[in-house]
C-alpha positions as CSV (number, residue, x, y, z in Angstrom):
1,X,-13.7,63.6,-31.7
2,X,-16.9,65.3,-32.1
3,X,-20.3,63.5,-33.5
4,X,-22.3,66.2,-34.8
5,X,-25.9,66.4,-36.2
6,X,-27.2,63.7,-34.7
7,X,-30.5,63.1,-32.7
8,X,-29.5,62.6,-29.1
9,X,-31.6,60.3,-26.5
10,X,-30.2,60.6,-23.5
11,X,-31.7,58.7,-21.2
12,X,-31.8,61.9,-18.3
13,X,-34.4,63.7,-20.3
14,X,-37.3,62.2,-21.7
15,X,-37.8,64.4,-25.2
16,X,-34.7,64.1,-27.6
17,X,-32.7,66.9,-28.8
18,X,-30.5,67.5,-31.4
19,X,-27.2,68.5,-30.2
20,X,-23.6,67.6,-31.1
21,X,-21.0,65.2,-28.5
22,X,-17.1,66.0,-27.6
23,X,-15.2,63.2,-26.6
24,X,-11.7,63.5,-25.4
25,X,-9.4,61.2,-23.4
26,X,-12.2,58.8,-23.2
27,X,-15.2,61.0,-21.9
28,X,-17.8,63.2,-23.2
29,X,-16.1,66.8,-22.7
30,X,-19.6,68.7,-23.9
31,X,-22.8,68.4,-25.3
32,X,-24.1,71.3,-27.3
33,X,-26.5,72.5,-30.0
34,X,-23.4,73.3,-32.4
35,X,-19.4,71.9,-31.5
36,X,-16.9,73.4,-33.6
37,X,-14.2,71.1,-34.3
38,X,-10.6,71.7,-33.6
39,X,-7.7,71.5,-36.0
40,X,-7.2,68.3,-37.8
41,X,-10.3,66.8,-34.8
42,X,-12.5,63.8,-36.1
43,X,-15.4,64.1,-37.3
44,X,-18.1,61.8,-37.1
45,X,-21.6,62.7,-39.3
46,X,-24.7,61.6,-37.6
47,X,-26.8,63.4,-39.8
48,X,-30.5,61.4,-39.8
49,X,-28.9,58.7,-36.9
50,X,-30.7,58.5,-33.4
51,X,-27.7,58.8,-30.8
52,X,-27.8,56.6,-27.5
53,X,-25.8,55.9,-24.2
54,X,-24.2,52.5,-24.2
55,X,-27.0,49.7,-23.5
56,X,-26.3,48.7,-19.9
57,X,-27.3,44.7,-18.5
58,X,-27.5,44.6,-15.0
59,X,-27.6,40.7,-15.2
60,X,-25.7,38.6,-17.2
61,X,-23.3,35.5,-17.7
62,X,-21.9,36.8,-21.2
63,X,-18.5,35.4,-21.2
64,X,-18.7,33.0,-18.6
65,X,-20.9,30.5,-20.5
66,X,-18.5,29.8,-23.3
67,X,-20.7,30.4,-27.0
68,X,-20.7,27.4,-29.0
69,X,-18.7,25.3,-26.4
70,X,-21.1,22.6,-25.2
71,X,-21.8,21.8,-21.2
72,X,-17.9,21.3,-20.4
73,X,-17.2,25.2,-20.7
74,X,-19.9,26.3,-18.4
75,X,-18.5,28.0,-15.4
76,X,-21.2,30.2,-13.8
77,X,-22.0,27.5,-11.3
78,X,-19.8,25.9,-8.7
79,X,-22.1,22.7,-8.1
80,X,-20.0,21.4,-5.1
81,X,-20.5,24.2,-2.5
82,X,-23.9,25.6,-2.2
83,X,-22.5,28.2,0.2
84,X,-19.8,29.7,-2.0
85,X,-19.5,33.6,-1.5
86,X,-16.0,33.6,-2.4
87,X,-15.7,32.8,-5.6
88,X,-15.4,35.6,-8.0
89,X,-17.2,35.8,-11.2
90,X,-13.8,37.8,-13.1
91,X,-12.2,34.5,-12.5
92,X,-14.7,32.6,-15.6
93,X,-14.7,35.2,-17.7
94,X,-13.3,34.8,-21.0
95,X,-12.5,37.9,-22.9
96,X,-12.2,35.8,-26.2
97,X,-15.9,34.8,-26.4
98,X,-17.3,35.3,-29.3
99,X,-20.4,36.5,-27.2
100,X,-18.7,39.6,-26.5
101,X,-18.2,40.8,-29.3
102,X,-21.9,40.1,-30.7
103,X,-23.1,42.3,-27.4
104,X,-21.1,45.8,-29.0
105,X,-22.7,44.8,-32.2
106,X,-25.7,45.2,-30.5
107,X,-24.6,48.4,-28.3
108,X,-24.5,46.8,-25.0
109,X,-21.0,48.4,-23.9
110,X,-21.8,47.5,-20.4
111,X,-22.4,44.2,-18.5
112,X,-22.9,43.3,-14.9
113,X,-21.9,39.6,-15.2
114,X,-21.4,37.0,-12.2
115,X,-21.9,33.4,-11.5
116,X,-25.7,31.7,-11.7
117,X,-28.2,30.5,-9.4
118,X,-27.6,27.1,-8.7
119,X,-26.2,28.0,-4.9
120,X,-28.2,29.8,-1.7
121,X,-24.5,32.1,-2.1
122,X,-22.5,31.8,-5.4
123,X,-19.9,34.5,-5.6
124,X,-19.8,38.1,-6.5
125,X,-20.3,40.1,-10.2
126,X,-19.1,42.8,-11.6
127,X,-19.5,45.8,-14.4
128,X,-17.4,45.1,-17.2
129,X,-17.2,46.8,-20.9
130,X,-17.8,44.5,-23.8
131,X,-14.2,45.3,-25.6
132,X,-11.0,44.2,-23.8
133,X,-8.6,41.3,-24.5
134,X,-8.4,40.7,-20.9
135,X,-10.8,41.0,-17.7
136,X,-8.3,43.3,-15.9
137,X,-8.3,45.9,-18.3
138,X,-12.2,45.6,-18.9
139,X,-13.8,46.1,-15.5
140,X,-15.4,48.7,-14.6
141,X,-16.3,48.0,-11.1
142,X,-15.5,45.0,-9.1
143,X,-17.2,43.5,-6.9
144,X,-20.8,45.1,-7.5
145,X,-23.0,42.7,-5.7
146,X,-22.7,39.5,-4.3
147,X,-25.3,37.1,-5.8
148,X,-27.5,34.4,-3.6
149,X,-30.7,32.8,-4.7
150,X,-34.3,31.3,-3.7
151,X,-36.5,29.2,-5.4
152,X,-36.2,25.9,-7.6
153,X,-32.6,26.1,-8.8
154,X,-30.9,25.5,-5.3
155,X,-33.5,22.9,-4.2
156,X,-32.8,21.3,-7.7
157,X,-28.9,21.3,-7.2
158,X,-28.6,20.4,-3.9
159,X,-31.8,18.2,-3.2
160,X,-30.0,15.2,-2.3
161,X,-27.6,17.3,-0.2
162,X,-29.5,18.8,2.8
163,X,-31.2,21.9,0.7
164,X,-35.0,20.0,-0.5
165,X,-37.2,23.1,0.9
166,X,-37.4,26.7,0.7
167,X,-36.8,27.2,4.2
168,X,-33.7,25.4,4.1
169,X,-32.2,27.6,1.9
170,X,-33.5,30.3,3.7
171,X,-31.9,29.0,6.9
172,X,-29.0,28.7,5.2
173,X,-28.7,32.1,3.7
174,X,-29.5,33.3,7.3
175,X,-26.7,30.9,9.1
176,X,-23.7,31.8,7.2
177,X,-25.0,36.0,7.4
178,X,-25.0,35.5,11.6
179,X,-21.7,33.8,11.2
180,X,-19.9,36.2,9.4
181,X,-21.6,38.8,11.2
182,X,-19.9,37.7,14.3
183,X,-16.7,37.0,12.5
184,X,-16.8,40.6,11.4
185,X,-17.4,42.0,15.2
186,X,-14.8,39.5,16.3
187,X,-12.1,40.7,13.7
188,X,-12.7,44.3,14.0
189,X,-13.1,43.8,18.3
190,X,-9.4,42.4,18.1
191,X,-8.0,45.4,16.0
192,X,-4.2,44.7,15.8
193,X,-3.9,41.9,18.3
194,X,-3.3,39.3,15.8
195,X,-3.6,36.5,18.8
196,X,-7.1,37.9,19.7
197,X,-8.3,37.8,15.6
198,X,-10.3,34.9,14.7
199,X,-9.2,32.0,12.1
200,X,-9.0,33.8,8.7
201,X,-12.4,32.4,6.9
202,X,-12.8,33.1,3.3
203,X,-16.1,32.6,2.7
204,X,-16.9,35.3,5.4
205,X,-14.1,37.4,4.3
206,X,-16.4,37.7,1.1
207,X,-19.8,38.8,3.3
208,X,-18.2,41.3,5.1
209,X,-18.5,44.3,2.3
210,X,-22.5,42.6,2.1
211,X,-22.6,43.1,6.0
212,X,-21.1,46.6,5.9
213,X,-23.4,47.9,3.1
214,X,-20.8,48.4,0.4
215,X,-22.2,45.9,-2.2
216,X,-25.8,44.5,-2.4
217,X,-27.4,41.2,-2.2
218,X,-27.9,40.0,-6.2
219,X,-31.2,37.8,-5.2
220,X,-32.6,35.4,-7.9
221,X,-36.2,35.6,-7.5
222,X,-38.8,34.5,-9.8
223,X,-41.6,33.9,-7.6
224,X,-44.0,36.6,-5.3
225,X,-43.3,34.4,-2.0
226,X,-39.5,34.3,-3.0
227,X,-39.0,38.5,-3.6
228,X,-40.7,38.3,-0.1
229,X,-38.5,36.3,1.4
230,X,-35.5,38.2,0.1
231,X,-36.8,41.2,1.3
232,X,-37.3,39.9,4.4
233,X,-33.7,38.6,5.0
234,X,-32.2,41.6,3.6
235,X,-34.5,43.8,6.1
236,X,-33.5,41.2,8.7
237,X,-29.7,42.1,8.5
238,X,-29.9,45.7,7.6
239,X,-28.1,44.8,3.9
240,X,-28.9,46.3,0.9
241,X,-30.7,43.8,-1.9
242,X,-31.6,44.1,-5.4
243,X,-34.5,41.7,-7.2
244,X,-33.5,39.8,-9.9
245,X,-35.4,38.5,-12.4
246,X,-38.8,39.5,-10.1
247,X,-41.0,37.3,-12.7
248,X,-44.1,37.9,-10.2
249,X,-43.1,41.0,-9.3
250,X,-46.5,42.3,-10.8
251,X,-48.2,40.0,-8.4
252,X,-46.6,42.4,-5.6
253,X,-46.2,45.8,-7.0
254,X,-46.5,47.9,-3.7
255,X,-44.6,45.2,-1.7
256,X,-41.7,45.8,-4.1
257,X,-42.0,49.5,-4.5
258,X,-42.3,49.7,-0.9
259,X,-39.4,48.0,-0.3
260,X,-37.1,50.5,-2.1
261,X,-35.0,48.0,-3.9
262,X,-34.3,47.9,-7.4
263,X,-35.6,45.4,-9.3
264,X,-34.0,43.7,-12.1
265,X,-36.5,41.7,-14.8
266,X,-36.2,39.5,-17.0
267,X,-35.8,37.1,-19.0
268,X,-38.6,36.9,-20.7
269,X,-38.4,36.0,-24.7
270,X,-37.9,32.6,-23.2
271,X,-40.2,29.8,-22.4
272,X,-42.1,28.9,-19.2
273,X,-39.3,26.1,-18.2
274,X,-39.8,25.7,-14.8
275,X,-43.5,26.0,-12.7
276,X,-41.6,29.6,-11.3
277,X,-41.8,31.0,-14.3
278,X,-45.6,30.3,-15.2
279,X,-46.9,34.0,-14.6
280,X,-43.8,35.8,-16.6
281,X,-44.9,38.4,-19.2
282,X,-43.7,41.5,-20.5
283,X,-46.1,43.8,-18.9
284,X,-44.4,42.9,-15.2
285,X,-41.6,45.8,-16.1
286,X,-43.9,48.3,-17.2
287,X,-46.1,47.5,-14.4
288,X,-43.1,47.7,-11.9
289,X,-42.3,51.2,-13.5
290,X,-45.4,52.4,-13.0
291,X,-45.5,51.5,-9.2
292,X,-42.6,53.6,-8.9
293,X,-40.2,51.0,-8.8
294,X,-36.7,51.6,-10.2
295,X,-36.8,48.8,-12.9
296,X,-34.1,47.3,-15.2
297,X,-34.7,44.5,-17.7
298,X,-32.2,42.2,-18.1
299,X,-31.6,39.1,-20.5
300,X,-29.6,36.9,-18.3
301,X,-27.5,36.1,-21.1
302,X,-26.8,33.4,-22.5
303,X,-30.4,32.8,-21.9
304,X,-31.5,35.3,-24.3
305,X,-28.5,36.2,-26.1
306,X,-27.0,39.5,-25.1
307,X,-27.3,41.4,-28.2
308,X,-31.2,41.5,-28.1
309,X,-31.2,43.5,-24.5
310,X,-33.1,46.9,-26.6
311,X,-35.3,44.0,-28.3
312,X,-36.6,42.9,-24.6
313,X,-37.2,46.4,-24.1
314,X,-39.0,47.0,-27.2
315,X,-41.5,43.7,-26.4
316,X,-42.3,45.9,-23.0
317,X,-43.3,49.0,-24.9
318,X,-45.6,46.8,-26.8
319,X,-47.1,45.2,-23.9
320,X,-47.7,48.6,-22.1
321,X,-44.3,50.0,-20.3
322,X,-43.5,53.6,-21.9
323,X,-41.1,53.8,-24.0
324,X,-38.4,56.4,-22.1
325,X,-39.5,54.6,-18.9
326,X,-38.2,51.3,-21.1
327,X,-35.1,53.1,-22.7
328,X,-33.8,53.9,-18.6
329,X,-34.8,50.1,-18.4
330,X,-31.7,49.9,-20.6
331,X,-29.5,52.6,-19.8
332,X,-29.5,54.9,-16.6
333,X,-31.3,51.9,-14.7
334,X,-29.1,49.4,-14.8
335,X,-26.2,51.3,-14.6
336,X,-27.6,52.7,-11.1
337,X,-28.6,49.1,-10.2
338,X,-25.0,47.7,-10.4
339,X,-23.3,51.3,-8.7
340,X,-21.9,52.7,-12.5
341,X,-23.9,55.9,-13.2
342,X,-21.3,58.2,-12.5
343,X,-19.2,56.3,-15.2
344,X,-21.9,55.1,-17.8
345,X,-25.7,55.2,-18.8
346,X,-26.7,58.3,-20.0
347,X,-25.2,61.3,-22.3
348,X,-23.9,63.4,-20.0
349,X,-21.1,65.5,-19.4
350,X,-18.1,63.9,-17.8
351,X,-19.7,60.5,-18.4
352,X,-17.3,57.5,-20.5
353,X,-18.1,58.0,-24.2
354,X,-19.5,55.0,-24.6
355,X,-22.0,56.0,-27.6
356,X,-24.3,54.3,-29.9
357,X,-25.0,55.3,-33.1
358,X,-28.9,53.7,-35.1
359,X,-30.5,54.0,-38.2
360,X,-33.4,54.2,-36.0
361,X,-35.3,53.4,-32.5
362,X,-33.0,50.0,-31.7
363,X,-35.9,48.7,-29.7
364,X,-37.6,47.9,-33.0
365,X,-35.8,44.5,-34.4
366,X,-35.5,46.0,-37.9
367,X,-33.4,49.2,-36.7
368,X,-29.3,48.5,-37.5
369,X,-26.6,49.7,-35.2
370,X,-24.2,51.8,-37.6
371,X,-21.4,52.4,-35.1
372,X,-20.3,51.8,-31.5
373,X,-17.8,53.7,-29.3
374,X,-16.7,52.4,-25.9
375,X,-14.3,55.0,-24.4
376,X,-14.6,57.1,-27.2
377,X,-13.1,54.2,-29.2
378,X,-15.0,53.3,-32.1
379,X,-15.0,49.2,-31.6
380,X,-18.5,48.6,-34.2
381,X,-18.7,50.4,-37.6
């Protein structure tokens, strides 16, 4: 296939060019001012169309909070466990949500999706592509992170339960980390002595590619004190981290640049429904960006649903970010952020053809999606 004429935004360089795409077996095979096509090769005129990478969410539920299901199909939270690191968001997901398919209609090809916030650990997410009849044959890298969380939502959930303070569930987060620390130096002291290897342990099972660096702490973090306490435990243990949802990171724009990790915003076309989310604004991503902080916004879908990911990034242009800083907000950024920019986020060669095609910029709410391809397949248009 080759989609020529078309106005390409690539997301790597800031001014668009026009150049034609060849996809084959999947990929983009070359980008070029003119692409002759072979023999009897598609076609595909994008003649007055802007062309994009896939729209990438580096924080979501899509499919694991069932669309129009009510309360009893919600399965992002495991409220009997606050320490639960070995659950597995792939294991909610539901490939028939109806969710899913509304995201490509959008052109969000790409998801990082995992459990919710309700425990101090809650399990692991991964990158998965919005087309797919099952999760197996969708992902795109599992596990990416493992997600933990600070603030309101796990004193809420586990109040009554020995978690009513924010140093409690930073003591917790902190306990298990020692334990499976030593678990981990234990295990790998014992090497094939199976009578000198500790008790197998699930739960630290699951921290051990946290411990070794592999996959990053996902924290939930709305408030400055919280992204400081994250960055503190993280620095503690000598794991990696990424901020999620950082709704004060504006508050602490060196602190987070300085720290080095990525920070993940959003969401913010919601209201103020908890006292953590008083200061939240759409100028926190642009100022983030300008601190020279590698930014991604993020609906948390379902919160905002997670078709309107380029319409968040569209409200931070207006409120000051600039706008190719806001399109990598949406693209290279979060596909860096969850450990998939070799695969996806920009149009380069030798990346997944995963493509969008608009009648104009799709950060402006008016703009329509004409066509989407997710490995080269055309799955909207």
């Amino acid at each position: 296939m080759v989609i020529q004429n078309g106005t390409l935004y690539t997301a790597v360089q800031p001014e668009p060019l026009r150049a034609d795409i060849a996809v084959e077996n999947g990929k983009i095979r070359a980008i070029a001012p003119h692409i002759d096509p072979a023999p009897g090769e598609e076609v595909v005129d994008a003649d007055g169309l802007r062309v994009y990478p896939g729209f990438v969410d580096a924080h979501s539920h899509l499919a694991l909070d069932g669309y129009g299901m009510g309360r009893a199909s919600v399965d992002y939270n495991e409220m009997g466990d606050i320490l639960s690191p070995q659950l597995r968001g792939i294991d909610s997901f539901n490939p028939q949500d109806r969710s899913i398919e509304m995201a490509r209609q959008g052109g969000v090809t790409t998801a990082g999706v995992g459990p919710g916030s309700a425990n101090v650990l809650g399990g692991t997410f991964f990158a998965v592509k919005t087309f797919g009849v099952c999760v197996d044959d969708m992902i795109l890298r599992d596990p990416v992170a493992m997600k933990c969380a600070f603030g309101e939502n796990p004193k809420r959930c586990y109040a009554e339960k020995g978690n009513s303070a924010r140093m409690s569930t930073a003591a917790k987060l902190r306990e298990i980390l020692y334990a499976a620390k030593d678990y981990m130096e234990r295990k790998e002291a014992a090497g094939d002595d199976v009578q000198k290897r500790p008790k197998y342990n699930m739960k630290y099972e699951a921290l051990i590619p946290v411990l070794k660096g592999e996959i990053p702490l996902k924290a939930h973090a709305h408030r400055a004190d919280d992204i400081c306490t994250a960055i503190r435990i993280a620095k503690e243990f000598g794991v990696k981290l990424t901020l999620e949802h950082c709704t004060e990171g504006h508050l602490i724009p060196e602190i987070v640049a300085r720290s080095g990790f990525p920070a993940a915003v959003g969401p913010t076309l919601t209201h103020a429904s908890k006292l953590e989310l008083t200061n939240k604004s759409f100028e926190t991503p642009g100022i983030l960006a300008r601190a020279g902080c590698q930014v991604s916004i993020i609906t948390d879908a379902s919160v905002i649903p997670q078709q309107y990911l380029p319409l968040c990034a569209g409200l931070a242009v207006k409120a000051g970010m600039d706008p190719f800083a806001a399109l990598q907000a949406i693209t290279i950024n979060p596909a860096k952020h969850l450990g998939v920019d070799d695969r996806v986020g920009s149009l380069e060669v030798g990346k997944d053809a995963d493509i969008v095609l608009a009648g104009g910029d799709p950060m402006v709410s008016d703009t329509q999606i004409q066509a989407v391809f997710i490995n080269g397949n055309k799955v909207v248009g």
